[in-house]
C-alpha positions as CSV (number, residue, x, y, z in Angstrom):
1,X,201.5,212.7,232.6
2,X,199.2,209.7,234.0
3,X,199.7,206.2,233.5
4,X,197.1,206.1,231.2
5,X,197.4,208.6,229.1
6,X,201.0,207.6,228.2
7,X,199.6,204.1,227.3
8,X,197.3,205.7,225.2
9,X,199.8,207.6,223.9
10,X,202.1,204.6,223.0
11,X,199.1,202.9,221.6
12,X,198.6,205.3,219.0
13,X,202.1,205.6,218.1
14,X,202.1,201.5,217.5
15,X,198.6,201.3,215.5
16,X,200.7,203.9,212.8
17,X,204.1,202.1,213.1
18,X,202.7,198.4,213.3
19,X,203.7,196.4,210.7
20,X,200.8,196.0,207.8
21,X,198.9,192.4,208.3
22,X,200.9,189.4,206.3
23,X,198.9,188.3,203.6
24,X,198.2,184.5,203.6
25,X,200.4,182.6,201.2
26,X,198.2,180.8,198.8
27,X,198.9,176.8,199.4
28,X,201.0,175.3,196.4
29,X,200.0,172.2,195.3
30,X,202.2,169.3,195.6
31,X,201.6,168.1,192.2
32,X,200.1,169.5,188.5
33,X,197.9,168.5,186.5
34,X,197.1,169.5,183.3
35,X,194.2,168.9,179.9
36,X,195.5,166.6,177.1
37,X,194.7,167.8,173.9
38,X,196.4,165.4,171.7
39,X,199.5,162.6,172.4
40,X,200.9,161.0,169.6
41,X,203.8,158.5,169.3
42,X,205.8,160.4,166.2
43,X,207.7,158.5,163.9
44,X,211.2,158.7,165.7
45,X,209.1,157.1,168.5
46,X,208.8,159.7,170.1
47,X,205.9,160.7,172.1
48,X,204.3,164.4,172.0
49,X,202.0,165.7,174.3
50,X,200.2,169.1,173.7
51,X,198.4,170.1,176.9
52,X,196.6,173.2,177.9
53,X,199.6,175.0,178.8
54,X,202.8,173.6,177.2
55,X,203.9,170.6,174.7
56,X,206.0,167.6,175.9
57,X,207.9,165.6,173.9
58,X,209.5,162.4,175.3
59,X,212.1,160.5,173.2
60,X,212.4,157.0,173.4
61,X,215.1,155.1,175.2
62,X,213.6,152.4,175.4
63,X,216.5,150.1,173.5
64,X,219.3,151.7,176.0
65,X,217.6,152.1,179.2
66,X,214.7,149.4,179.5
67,X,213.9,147.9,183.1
68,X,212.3,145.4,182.2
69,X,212.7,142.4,184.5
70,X,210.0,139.6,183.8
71,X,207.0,138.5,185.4
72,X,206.6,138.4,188.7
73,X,205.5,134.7,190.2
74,X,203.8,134.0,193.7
75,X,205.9,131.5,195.6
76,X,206.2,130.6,199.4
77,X,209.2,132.8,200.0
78,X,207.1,135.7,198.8
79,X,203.7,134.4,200.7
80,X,205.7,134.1,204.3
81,X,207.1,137.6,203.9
82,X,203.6,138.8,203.0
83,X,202.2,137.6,206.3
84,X,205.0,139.3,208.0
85,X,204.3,142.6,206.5
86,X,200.8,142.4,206.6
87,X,201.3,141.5,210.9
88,X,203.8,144.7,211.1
89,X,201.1,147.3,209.4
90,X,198.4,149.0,212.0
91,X,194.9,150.5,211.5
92,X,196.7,153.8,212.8
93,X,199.8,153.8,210.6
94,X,198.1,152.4,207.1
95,X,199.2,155.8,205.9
96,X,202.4,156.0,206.9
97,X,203.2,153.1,205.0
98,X,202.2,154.4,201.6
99,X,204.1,156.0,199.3
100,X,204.2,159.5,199.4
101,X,203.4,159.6,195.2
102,X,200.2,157.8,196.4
103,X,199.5,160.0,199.1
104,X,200.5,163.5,197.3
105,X,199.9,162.9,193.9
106,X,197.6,159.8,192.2
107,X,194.9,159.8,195.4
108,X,194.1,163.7,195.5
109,X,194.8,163.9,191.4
110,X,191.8,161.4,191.3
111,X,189.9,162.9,193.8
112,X,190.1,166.2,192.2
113,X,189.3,164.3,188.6
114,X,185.9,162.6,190.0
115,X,184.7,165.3,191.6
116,X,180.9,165.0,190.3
117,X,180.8,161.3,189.6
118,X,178.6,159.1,191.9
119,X,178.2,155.7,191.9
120,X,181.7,154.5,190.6
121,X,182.6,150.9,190.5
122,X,186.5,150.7,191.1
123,X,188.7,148.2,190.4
124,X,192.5,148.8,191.7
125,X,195.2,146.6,190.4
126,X,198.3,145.7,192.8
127,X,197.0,147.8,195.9
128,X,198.8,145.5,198.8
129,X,197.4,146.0,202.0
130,X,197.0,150.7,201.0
131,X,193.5,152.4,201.8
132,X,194.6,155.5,200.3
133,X,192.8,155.1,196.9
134,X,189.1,154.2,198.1
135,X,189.4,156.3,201.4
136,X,190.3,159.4,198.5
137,X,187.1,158.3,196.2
138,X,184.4,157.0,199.0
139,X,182.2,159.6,198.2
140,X,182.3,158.8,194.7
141,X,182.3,155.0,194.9
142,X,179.6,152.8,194.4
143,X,181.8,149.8,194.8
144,X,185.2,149.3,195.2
145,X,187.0,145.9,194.4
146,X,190.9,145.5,195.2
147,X,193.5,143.0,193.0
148,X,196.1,141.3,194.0
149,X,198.1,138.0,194.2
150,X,198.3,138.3,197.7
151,X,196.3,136.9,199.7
152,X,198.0,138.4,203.1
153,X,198.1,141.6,201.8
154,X,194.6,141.9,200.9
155,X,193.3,140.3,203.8
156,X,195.0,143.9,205.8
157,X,193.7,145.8,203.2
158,X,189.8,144.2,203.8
159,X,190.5,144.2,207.7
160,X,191.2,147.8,207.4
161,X,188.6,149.3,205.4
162,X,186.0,146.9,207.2
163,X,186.6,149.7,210.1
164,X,185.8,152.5,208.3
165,X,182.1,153.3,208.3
166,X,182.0,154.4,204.5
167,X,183.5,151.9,203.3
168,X,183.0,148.6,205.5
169,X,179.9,147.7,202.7
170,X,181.2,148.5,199.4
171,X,184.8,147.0,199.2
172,X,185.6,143.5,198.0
173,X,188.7,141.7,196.9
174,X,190.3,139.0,194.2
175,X,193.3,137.5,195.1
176,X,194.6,137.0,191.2
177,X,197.4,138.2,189.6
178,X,196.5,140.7,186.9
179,X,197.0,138.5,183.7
180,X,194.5,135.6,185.2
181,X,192.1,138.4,186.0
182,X,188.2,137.6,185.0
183,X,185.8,140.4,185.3
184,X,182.6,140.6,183.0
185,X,182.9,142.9,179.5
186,X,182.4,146.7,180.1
187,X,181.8,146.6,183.7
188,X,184.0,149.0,185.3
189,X,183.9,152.6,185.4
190,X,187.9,153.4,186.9
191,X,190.7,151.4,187.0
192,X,193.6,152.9,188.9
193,X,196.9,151.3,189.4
194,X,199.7,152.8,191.4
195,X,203.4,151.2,190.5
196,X,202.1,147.9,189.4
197,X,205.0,145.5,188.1
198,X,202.7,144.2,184.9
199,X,203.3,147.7,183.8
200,X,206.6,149.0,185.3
201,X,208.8,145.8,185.1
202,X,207.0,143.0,183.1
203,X,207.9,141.7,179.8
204,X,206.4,144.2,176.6
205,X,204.1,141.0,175.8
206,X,202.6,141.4,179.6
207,X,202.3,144.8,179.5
208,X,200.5,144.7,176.4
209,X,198.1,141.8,177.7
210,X,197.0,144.3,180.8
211,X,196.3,147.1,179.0
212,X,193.9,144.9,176.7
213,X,192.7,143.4,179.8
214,X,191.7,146.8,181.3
215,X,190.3,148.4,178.2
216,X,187.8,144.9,177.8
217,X,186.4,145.8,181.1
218,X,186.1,149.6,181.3
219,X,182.8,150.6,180.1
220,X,183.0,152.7,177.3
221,X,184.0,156.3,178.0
222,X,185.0,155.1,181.0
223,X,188.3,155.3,182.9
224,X,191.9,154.1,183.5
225,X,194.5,156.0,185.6
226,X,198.0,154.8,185.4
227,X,201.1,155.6,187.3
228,X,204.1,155.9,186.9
229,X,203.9,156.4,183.5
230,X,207.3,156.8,181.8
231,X,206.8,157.2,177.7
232,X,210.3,157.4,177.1
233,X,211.2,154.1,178.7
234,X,208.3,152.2,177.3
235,X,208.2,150.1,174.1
236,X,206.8,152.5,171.4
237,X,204.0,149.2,170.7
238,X,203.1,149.6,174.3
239,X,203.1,153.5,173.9
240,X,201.2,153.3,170.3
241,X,198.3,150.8,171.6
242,X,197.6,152.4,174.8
243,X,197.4,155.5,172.7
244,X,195.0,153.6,170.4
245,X,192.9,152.0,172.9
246,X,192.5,155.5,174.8
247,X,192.5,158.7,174.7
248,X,194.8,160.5,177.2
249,X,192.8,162.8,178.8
250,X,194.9,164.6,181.6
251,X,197.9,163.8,183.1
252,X,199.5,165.1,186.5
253,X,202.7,165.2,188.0
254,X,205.1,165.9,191.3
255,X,206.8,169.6,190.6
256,X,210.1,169.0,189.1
257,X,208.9,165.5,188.0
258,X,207.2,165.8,184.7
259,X,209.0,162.3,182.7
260,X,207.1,160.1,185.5
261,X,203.3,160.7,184.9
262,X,199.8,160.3,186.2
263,X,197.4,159.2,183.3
264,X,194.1,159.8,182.8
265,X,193.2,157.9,179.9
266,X,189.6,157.5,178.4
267,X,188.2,154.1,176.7
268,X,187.2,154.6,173.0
């Protein structure tokens, strides 16, 4: 027998043993995110949410396992190790120094929830010297406006997005810290804060002030995403008026993660 014909021979044999073509796995999702339908703060203090696909309920432990630890104050200790942050973060590696929750859950979450929306004027509370939120929404944005007490910090943040052509027109800052922060009535359309102390560590009176602060400007029907959010470890007033002042929307999480939530929360 040729050459030939015993590779075509062996050829046919393989095309009927071959092993059949692996089917692509379907990506999973690092994080998911679900419809509201109602949240209420029950009269334990609980808090129940009944989504589109199952109910949560959150009990409060607030009294036992608060973490609360005050106000955070801008001082000179603070400002000099700003600088020296701010000096050790690159253009190249702004990413790597984000949190992965920012990365893999609030910036995509968002993007995913403004998908339509043009125009947006942003305001992000506490984003330090991170790109990831208006490099996730430039296509949405119409502006973009950054706060933060410090100065250092946002001075990266401005130097970086000044180098990226989408964004190098429509980004501005206010070095304030959230509780001084002036911006006219019913002017905003999202405001999206990613582990902000005024609402993970501060005082129940603070936290309270913020959320007032951010409803006053949000134009109504318009937006507020908040993360982490933790309902059982928040003060049942904070939980009541924030559930009050909006109306929970969506919410998203990291798998395995669903206490420590992504709101989307609407201004009524």
């Amino acid at each position: 027998m040729s050459v030939v014909k015993r590779f075509e021979l062996r050829r046919q044999r393989n095309l009927h043993t071959a092993a059949p073509p692996r089917r692509r796995r379907r990506k999973v999702s690092d994080f998911r995110s679900l419809d509201v339908m109602s949240a209420s703060v029950e009269v334990s203090t609980a808090v129940t949410l009944k989504t589109d696909v199952t109910t949560f309920s959150y009990p409060s432990v607030y009294e036992t396992k608060s973490r609360f630890i005050g106000r955070l104050k801008y001082n000179e200790g603070m400002a000099k190790s700003h600088f020296q942050l701010a000096a050790s973060v690159s253009f190249e590696g702004r990413h790597h120094a984000s949190s992965d929750d920012l990365k893999v859950l609030v910036s995509p979450a968002l993007k995913s929830w403004m998908q339509g929306r043009k125009n947006l004027h942003v305001v992000e509370l506490g984003p330090s010297y991170t790109t990831v939120i208006p490099e996730a929404l430039e296509q949405y944005l119409g502006s973009y406006t950054a706060v933060d007490f410090s100065g250092p910090l946002l001075d990266r943040q401005m130097g970086f997005l000044k180098r990226l052509p989408g964004l190098a027109n429509c980004c501005t800052k206010i070095v304030s810290d959230t509780f001084d922060l002036v911006l006219p009535p019913s002017s905003i359309d999202l405001v999206v804060t990613s582990c902000h102390p005024p609402l993970v560590s501060a005082p129940v009176t603070d936290c309270i002030q913020v959320i007032k602060t951010v409803h006053e400007i949000l134009k109504p029907g318009e937006f507020f995403a908040v993360f982490p959010w933790i309902f059982s470890e928040q003060a049942p007033s904070v939980n009541r008026l924030l559930l009050t002042k909006f109306a929970l929307k969506r919410v998203a999480f990291r798998r395995g993660l669903d206490e420590r939530l992504l709101l989307l929360l609407q201004k009524v």
